[in-house]
SERODO-862982 format. One record per residue (C-alpha): residue number from 1; residue in three letters; x, y, z. Coordinates in steps of 0.2 Angstrom, whole numbers, plus 5000, padded with zeros to 4 digits. Layout:
num / residu / east / north / up
NUM / ALA / X / Y / Z
...
This chain:
num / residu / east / north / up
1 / UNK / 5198 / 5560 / 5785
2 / UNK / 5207 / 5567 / 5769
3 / UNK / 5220 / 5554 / 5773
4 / UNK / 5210 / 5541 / 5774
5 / UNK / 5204 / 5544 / 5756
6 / UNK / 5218 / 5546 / 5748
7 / UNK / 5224 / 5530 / 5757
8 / UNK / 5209 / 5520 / 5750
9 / UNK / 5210 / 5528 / 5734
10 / UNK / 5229 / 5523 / 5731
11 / UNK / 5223 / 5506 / 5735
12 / UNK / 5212 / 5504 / 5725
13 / UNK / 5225 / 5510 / 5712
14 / UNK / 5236 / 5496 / 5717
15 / UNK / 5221 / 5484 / 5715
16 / UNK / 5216 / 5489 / 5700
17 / UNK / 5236 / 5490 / 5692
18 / UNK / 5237 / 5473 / 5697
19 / UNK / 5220 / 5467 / 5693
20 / UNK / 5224 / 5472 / 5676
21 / UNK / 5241 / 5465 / 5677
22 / UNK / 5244 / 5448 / 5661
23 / UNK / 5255 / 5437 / 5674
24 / UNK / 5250 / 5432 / 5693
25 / UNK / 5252 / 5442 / 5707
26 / UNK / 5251 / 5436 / 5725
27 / UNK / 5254 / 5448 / 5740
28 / UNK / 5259 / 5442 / 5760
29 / UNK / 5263 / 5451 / 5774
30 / UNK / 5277 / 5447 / 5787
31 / UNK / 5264 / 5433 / 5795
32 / UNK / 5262 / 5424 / 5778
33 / UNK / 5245 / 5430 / 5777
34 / UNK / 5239 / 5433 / 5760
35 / UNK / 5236 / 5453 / 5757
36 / UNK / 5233 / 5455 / 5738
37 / UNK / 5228 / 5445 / 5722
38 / UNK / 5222 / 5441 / 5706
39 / UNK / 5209 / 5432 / 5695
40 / UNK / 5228 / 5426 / 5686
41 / UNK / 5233 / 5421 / 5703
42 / UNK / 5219 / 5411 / 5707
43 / UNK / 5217 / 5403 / 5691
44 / UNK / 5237 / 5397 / 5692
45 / UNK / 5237 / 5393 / 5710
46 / UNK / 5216 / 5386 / 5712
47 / UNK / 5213 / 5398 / 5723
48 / UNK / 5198 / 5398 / 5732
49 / UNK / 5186 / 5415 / 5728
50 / UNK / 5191 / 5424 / 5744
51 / UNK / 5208 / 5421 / 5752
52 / UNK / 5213 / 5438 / 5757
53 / UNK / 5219 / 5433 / 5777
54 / UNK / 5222 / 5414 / 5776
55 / UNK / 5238 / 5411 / 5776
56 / UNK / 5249 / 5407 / 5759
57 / UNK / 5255 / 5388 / 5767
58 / UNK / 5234 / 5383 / 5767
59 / UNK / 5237 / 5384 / 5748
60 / UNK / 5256 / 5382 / 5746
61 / UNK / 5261 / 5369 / 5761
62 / UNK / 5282 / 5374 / 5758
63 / UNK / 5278 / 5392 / 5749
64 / UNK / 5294 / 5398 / 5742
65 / UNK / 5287 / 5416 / 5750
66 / UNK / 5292 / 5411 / 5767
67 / UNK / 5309 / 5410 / 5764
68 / UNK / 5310 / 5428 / 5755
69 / UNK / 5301 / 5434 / 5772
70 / UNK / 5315 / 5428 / 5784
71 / UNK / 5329 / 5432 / 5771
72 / UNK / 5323 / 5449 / 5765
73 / UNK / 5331 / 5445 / 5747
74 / UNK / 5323 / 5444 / 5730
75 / UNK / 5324 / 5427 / 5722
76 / UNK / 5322 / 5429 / 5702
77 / UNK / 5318 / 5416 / 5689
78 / UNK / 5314 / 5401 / 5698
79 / UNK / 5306 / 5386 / 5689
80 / UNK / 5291 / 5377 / 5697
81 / UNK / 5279 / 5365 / 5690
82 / UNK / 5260 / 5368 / 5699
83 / UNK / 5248 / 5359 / 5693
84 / UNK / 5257 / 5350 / 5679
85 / UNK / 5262 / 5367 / 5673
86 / UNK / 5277 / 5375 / 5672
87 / UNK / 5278 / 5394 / 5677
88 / UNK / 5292 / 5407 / 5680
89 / UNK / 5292 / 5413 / 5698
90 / UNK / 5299 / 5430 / 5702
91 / UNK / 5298 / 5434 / 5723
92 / UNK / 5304 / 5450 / 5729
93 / UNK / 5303 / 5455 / 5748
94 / UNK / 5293 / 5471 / 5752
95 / UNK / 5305 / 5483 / 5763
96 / UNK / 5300 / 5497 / 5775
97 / UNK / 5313 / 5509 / 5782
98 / UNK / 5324 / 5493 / 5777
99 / UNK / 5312 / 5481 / 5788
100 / UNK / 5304 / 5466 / 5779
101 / UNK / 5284 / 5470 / 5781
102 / UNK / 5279 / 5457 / 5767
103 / UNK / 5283 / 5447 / 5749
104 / UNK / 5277 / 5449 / 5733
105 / UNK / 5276 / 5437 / 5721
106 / UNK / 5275 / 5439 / 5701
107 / UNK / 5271 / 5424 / 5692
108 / UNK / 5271 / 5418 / 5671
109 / UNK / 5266 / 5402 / 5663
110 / UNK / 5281 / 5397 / 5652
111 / UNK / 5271 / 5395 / 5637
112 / UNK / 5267 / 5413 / 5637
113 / UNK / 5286 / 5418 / 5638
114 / UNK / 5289 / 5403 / 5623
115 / UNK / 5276 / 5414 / 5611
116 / UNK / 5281 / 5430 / 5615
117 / UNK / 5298 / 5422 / 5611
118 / UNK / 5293 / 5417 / 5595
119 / UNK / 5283 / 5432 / 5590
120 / UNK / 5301 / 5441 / 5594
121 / UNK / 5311 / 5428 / 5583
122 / UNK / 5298 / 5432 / 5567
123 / UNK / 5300 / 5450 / 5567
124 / UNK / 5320 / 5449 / 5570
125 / UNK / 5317 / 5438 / 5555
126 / UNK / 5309 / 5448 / 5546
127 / UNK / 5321 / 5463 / 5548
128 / UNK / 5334 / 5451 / 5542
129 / UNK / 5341 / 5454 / 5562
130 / UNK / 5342 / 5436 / 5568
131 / UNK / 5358 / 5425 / 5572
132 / UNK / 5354 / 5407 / 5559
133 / UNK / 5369 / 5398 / 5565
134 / UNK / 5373 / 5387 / 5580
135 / UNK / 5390 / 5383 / 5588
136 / UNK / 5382 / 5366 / 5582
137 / UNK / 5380 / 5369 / 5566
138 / UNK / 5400 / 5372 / 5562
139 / UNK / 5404 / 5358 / 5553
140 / UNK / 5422 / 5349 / 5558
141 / UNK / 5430 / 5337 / 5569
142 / UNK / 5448 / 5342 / 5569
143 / UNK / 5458 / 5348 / 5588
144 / UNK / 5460 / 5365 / 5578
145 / UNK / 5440 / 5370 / 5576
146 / UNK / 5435 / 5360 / 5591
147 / UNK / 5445 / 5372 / 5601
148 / UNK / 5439 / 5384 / 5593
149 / UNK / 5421 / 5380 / 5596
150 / UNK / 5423 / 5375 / 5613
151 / UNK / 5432 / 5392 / 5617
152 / UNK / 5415 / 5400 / 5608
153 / UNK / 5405 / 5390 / 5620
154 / UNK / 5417 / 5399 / 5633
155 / UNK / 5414 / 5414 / 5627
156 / UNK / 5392 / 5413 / 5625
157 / UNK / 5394 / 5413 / 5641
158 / UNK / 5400 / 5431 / 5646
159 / UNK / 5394 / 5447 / 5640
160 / UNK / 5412 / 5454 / 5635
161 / UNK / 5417 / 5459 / 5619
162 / UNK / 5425 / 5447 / 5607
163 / UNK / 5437 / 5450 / 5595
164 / UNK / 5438 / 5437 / 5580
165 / UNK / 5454 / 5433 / 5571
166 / UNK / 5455 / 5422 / 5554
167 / UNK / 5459 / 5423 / 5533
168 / UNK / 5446 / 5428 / 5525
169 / UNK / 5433 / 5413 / 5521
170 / UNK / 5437 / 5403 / 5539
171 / UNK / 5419 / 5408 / 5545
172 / UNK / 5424 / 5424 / 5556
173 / UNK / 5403 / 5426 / 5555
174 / UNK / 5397 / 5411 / 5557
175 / UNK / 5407 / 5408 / 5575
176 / UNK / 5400 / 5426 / 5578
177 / UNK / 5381 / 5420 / 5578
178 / UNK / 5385 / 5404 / 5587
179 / UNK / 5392 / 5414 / 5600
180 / UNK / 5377 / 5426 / 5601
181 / UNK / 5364 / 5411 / 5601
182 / UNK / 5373 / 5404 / 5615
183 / UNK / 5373 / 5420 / 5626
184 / UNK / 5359 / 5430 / 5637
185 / UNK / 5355 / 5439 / 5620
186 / UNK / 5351 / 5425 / 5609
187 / UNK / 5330 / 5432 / 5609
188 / UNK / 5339 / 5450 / 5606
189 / UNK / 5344 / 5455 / 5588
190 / UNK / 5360 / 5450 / 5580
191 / UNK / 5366 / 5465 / 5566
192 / UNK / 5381 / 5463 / 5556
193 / UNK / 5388 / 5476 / 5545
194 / UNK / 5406 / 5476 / 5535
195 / UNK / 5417 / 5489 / 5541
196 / UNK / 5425 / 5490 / 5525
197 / UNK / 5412 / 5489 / 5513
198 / UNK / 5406 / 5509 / 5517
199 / UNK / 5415 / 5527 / 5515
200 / UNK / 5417 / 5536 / 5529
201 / UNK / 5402 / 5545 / 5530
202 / UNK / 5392 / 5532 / 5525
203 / UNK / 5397 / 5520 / 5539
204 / UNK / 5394 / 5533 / 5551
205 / UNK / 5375 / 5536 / 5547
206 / UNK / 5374 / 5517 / 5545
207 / UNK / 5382 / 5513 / 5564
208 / UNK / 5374 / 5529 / 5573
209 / UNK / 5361 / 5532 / 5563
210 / UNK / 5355 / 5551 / 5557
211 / UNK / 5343 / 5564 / 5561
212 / UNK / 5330 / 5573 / 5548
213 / UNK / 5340 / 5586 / 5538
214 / UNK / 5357 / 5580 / 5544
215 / UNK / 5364 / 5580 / 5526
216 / UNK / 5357 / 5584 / 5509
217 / UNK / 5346 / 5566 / 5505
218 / UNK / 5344 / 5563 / 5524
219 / UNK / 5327 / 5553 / 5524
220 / UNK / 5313 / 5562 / 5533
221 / UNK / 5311 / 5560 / 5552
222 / UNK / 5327 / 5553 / 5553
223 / UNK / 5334 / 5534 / 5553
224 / UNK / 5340 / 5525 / 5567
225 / UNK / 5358 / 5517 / 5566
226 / UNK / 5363 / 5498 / 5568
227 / UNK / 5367 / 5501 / 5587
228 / UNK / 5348 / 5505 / 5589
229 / UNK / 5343 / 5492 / 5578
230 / UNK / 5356 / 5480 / 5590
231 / UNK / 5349 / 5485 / 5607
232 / UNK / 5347 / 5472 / 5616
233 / UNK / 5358 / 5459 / 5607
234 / UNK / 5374 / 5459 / 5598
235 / UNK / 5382 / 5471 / 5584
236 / UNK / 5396 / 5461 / 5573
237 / UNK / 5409 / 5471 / 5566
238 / UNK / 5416 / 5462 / 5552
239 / UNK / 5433 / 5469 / 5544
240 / UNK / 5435 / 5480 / 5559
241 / UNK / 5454 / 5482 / 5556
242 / UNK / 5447 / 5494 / 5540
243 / UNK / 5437 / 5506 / 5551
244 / UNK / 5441 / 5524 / 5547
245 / UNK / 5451 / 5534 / 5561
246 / UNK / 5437 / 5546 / 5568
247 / UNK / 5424 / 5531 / 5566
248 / UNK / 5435 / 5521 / 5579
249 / UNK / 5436 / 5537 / 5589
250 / UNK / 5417 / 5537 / 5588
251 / UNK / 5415 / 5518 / 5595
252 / UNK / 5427 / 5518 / 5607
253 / UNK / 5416 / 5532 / 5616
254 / UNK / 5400 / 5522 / 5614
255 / UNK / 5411 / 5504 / 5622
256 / UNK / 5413 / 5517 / 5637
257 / UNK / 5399 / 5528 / 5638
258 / UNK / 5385 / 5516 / 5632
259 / UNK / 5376 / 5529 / 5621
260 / UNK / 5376 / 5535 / 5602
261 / UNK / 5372 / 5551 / 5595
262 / UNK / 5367 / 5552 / 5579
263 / UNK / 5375 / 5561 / 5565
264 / UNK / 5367 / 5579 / 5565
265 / UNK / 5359 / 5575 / 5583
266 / UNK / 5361 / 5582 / 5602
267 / UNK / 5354 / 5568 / 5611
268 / UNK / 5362 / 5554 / 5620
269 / UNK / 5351 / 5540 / 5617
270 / UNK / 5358 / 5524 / 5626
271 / UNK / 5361 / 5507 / 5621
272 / UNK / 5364 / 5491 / 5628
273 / UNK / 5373 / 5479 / 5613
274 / UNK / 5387 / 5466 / 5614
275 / UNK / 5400 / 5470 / 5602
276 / UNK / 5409 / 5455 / 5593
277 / UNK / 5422 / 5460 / 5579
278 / UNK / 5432 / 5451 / 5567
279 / UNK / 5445 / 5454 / 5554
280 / UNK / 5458 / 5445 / 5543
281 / UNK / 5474 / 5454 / 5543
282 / UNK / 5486 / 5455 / 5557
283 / UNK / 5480 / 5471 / 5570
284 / UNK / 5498 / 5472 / 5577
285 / UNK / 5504 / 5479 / 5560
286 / UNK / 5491 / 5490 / 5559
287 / UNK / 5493 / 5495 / 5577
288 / UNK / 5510 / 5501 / 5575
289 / UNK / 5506 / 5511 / 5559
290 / UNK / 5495 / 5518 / 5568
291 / UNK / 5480 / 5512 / 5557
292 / UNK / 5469 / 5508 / 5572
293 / UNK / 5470 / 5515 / 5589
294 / UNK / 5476 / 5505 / 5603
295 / UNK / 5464 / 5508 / 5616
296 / UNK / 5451 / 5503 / 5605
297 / UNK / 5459 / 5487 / 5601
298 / UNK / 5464 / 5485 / 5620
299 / UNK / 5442 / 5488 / 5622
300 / UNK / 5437 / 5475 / 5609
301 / UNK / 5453 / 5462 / 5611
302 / UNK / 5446 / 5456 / 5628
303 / UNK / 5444 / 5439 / 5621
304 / UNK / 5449 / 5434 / 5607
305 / UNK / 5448 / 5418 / 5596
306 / UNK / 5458 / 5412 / 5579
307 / UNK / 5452 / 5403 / 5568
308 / UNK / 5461 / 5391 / 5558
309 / UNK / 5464 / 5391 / 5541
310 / UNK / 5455 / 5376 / 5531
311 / UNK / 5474 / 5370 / 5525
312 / UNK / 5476 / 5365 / 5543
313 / UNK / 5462 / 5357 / 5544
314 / UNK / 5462 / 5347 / 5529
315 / UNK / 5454 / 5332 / 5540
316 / UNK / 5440 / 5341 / 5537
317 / UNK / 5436 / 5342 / 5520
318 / UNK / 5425 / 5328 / 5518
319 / UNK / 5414 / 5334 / 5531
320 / UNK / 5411 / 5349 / 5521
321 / UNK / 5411 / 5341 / 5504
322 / UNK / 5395 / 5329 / 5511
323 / UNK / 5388 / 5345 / 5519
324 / UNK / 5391 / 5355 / 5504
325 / UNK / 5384 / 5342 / 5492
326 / UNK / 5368 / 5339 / 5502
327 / UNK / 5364 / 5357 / 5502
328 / UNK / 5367 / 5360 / 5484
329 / UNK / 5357 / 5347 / 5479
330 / UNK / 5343 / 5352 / 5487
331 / UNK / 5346 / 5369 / 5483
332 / UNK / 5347 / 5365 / 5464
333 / UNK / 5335 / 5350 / 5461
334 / UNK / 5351 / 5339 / 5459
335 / UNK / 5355 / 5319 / 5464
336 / UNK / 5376 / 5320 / 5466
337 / UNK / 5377 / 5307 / 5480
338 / UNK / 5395 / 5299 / 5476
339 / UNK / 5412 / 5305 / 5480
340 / UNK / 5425 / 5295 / 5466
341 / UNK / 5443 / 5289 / 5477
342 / UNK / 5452 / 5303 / 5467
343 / UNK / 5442 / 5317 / 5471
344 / UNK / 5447 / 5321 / 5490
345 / UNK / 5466 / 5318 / 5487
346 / UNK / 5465 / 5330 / 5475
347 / UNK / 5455 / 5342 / 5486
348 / UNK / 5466 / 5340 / 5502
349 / UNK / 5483 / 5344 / 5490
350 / UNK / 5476 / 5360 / 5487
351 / UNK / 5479 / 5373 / 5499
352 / UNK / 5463 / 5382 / 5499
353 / UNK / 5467 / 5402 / 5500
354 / UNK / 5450 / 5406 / 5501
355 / UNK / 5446 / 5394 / 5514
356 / UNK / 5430 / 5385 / 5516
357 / UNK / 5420 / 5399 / 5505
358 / UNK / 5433 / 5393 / 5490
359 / UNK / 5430 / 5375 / 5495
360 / UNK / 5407 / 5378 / 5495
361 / UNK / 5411 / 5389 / 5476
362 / UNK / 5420 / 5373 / 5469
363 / UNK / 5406 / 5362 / 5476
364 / UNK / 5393 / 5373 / 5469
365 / UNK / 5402 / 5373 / 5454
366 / UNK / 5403 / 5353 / 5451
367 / UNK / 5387 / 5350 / 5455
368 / UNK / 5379 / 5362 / 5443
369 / UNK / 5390 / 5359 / 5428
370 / UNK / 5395 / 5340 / 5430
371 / UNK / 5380 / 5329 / 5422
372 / UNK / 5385 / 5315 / 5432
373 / UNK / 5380 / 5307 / 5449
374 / UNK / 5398 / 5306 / 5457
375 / UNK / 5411 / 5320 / 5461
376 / UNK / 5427 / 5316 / 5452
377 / UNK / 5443 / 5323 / 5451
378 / UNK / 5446 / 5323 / 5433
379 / UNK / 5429 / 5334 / 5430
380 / UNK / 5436 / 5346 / 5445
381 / UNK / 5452 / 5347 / 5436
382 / UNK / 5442 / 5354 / 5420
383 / UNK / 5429 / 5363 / 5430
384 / UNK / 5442 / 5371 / 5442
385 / UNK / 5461 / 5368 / 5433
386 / UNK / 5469 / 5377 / 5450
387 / UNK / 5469 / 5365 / 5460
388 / UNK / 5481 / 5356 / 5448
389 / UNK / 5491 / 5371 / 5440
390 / UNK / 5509 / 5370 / 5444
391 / UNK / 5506 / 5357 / 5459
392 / UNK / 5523 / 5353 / 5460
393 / UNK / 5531 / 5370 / 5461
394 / UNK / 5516 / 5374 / 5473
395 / UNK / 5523 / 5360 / 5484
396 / UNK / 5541 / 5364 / 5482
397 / UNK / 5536 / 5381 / 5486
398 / UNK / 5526 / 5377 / 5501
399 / UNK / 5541 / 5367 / 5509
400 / UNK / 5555 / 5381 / 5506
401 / UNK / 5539 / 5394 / 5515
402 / UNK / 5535 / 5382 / 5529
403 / UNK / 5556 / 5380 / 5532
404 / UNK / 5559 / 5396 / 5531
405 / UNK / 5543 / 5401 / 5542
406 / UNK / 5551 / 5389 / 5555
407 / UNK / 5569 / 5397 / 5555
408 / UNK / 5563 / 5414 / 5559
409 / UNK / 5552 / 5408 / 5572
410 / UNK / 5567 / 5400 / 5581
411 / UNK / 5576 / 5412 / 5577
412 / UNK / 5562 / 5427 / 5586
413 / UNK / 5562 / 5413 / 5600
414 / UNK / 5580 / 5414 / 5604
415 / UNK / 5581 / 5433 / 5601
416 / UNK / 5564 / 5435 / 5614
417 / UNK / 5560 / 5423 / 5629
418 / UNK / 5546 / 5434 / 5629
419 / UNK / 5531 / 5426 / 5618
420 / UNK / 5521 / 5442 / 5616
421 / UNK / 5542 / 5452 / 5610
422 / UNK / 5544 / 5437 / 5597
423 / UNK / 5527 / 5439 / 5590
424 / UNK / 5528 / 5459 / 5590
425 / UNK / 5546 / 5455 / 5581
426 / UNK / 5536 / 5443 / 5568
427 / UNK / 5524 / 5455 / 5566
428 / UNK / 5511 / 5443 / 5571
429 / UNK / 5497 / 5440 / 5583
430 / UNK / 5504 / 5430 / 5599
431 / UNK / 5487 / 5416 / 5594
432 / UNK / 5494 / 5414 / 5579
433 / UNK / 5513 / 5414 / 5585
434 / UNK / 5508 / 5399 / 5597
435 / UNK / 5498 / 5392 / 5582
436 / UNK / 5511 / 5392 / 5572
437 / UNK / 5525 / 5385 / 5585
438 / UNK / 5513 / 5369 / 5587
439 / UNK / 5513 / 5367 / 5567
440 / UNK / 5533 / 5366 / 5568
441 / UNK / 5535 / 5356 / 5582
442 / UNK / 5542 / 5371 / 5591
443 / UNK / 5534 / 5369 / 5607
C-alpha cells in the first residue's frame, strides 16, 4: 500500500513538472502509445483533449518517435515545420536496465528560441560583451585576405584555440569577432582585453577576477574576472606575446584544467570559454628568450592565421577608402563623394606602417579638414606630408630591404631544407617565412 503512494505521488510529480514545463512534451512507450503530455503539446501538435493510450502515428502518420524506439538513440535538434510552424525537436529514448521501454519527446517553437536569442544579444550589448563584426564585413578582394578569411571561416568551425599573427593595425580583432560570430558561441559573449595594457596585478584581477578583501580597494562582495564574464563564448587575448610570466603560468592551467580561481579565493569555479589570441611581434624570438613559455604557445598555436600587411595588399586600398569615406561622412554630417585620379597613386606609394588603422586616421583626417567634395592628393600631401616625405629615398630604401630580405632567405634555404630550421634561423614565424618566399618568387 505504501508503495503504491509513493508511486502515485512521484507521478504526479512528473505530471505536474512537465505540466509546468514552457516547451512541449510528449511521452510513448515501446508500443507507440502515448503515455504523458501537455497543454503545450496539444496546442503545437492539435491534439485532441484526451489522448493518453491512442497511439502517436493516429496523430503523427511517420512520427519521428518510432524510429528513436527501434534505435534506442537520442536524436537532437531536428527541424520540423507542423502546422506551418517551424519547432526544434529534441527525442531521446527512455532506457531501463539498458532496455528501450519508451521515447520522450521535447519540443520548442523557433520563435521562442529567436527571442530568447535577442533578449541575450541586448544584455551582451549592453555589457559591451557582443562580437559587431562579420567575416563579411572585412573589407578586401585581394588572394592575401581572401585566404585569410576563408581560413577564419575554417576555423568558426571548431572550437580550438586560435592564435592570431599580424603588425599592429592589419585587424587581429576584427578576424577575431568574425571567427566567433561564425562558431557554436556566436549567442555567447565575446570579451577582449589587452594583455599589454595592465601591470601584473592588475591583469590578474581583470582575467580571474577577485574575492571581497583580496587586496587593499578590493570592491565589496568580490568581482568576477573576464573568463566568468566569457563563459560560454570566446575570450580574445590581444598582445598575448606581452603577458607577464606567472600570468602565462596561470592561463595555461586554466586551457587544461578548465577552471579559474580567483585572486585571494579557494574555489575552483569552472569555465567553458574559447580562447583566441593575437599579437604583433614574432613569438619565436620571444620563445627563445624565454619571454613566453612554450607549452603555452604550443596550447594557444593550435591554429594559427597571418594576416597581411596593408603594403601587400595595396589592391585594396580603394576598397577601404570608399568604406572609410562613406562612414565618415555619415559619421560627421559630411558630403565627400569624389576621389581625384592623384589621390590613390599617392596612397598606394606609401607603405602604410600602421596599416589599415593608419590608412581610416588619414581618411578621417581629410574629410574633417578638406572643405572640398573630392579627396585629392595635393590636400593629403598638406594634411598628411608623410606620405611624400623623402619618397625617393623611401623607395631606394625599400628595394635595397626587399634584396636583401630575399638573399638571406635563399641563403636560410640553402643552409636548411627544413622550413620550420630556416624560419627559426630568420627568427621568423614559418607563415610568414612561406609568406615571404611567395613575395620573392622563391617558391
Amino acid at each position: 500500500m505504501e508503495v503504491t503512494k509513493e508511486f502515485v505521488k512521484e507521478k504526479l510529480h512528473v505530471q505536474a513538472i512537465v505540466h509546468s514545463a514552457h516547451d512541449a512534451v510528449i511521452a510513448v512507450d515501446m508500443n507507440g502509445k502515448i503515455t504523458l503530455t501537455n497543454d503545450h503539446a496539444k496546442k503545437y501538435l492539435r491534439l485532441e483533449a484526451d489522448v493518453i493510450g491512442r497511439n502517436i502515428t493516429d496523430f503523427i502518420p511517420h512520427s519521428d518517435m518510432l524510429r528513436v524506439l527501434q534505435a534506442g538513440k537520442k536524436e537532437i535538434g531536428d527541424i520540423a515545420t507542423i502546422h506551418d510552424k517551424q519547432y526544434l525537436i529534441n527525442r531521446y529514448p527512455v532506457l531501463l536496465d539498458n532496455t528501450v521501454v519508451g521515447a520522450v519527446s521535447n519540443i520548442k517553437e523557433i520563435t521562442d528560441l529567436q527571442k530568447m536569442e535577442m533578449k541575450l544579444r541586448k544584455r551582451l550589448h549592453e555589457n559591451g560583451l557582443e562580437a559587431k563584426y562579420t567575416l563579411r564585413d572585412i573589407i578586401g578582394e585581394t588572394k592575401t585576405i581572401q585566404n585569410a578569411k576563408e581560413q577564419a571561416e575554417i576555423f568558426g568551425k571548431t572550437d580550438a584555440t586560435v592564435l592570431i599573427t599580424g603588425e599592429s593595425g592589419t585587424g587581429k580583432e576584427l578576424f577575431a569577432q568574425g571567427i566567433h560570430l561564425q562558431s557554436r558561441r556566436a549567442i555567447g559573449p565575446f570579451v577582449a582585453v589587452n594583455c599589454a595594457a595592465f601591470p601584473e596585478h592588475l591583469l590578474e584581477s581583470e582575467l580571474f577576477g577577485y574575492e571581497e578583501g583580496s587586496f587593499t580597494g578590493a570592491k565589496k562582495g568580490g568581482k568576477p574576472g573576464l573568463f566568468e564574464l566569457a563563459h560560454g563564448g570566446t575570450l580574445f587575448l590581444d598582445e598575448v606575446g606581452e603577458m607577464p610570466l606567472q600570468i602565462q603560468a596561470h592561463l595555461l592551467r586554466v586551457l587544461q584544467e578548465k577552471t579559474i580561481r580567483r585572486v585571494g579565493g579557494q574555489r575552483a569555479i569552472p569555465v567553458n570559454v574559447r580562447i583566441i589570441a593575437a599579437t604583433n611581434t614574432e613569438m619565436e624570438e620571444a620563445l627563445r628568450s624565454k619571454k613566453f613559455r612554450t607549452d603555452l604557445f604550443y596550447r594557444l598555436n593550435v591554429l594559427s592565421l597571418d594576416l597581411p600587411p596593408l603594403r601587400d595588399r595595396k589592391d585594396d586600398i580603394p576598397l577601404l577608402v570608399n568604406h572609410f569615406m562613406e562612414q565618415f561622412n555619415e559619421q560627421h554630417s559630411r558630403k565627400m563623394s569624389d576621389v581625384d585620379p592623384g589621390f590613390l597613386p599617392l596612397l598606394k606609394q606609401y607603405d602604410w606602417p600602421g596599416n589599415i588603422r593608419e590608412l581610416r586616421n588619414v581618411i578621417e583626417r581629410l574629410i574633417l579638414l578638406d572643405q572640398g567634395t573630392s579627396l585629392n592628393a595635393q590636400k593629403a600631401e598638406v594634411f598628411y606630408p608623410k606620405l611624400t616625405s623623402n619618397k625617393k629615398g623611401r623607395e631606394e630604401k625599400r628595394e635595397n630591404l626587399k634584396e636583401n630580405e630575399r638573399q638571406l632567405i635563399q641563403d636560410a634555404l640553402r643552409k636548411y631544407e627544413n622550413k620550420t630550421e630556416a624560419a627559426r634561423f630568420l627568427g621568423i614565424g614559418r607563415s610568414t617565412l612561406w609568406r615571404k618566399m611567395k613575395q620573392h618568387d622563391l617558391i
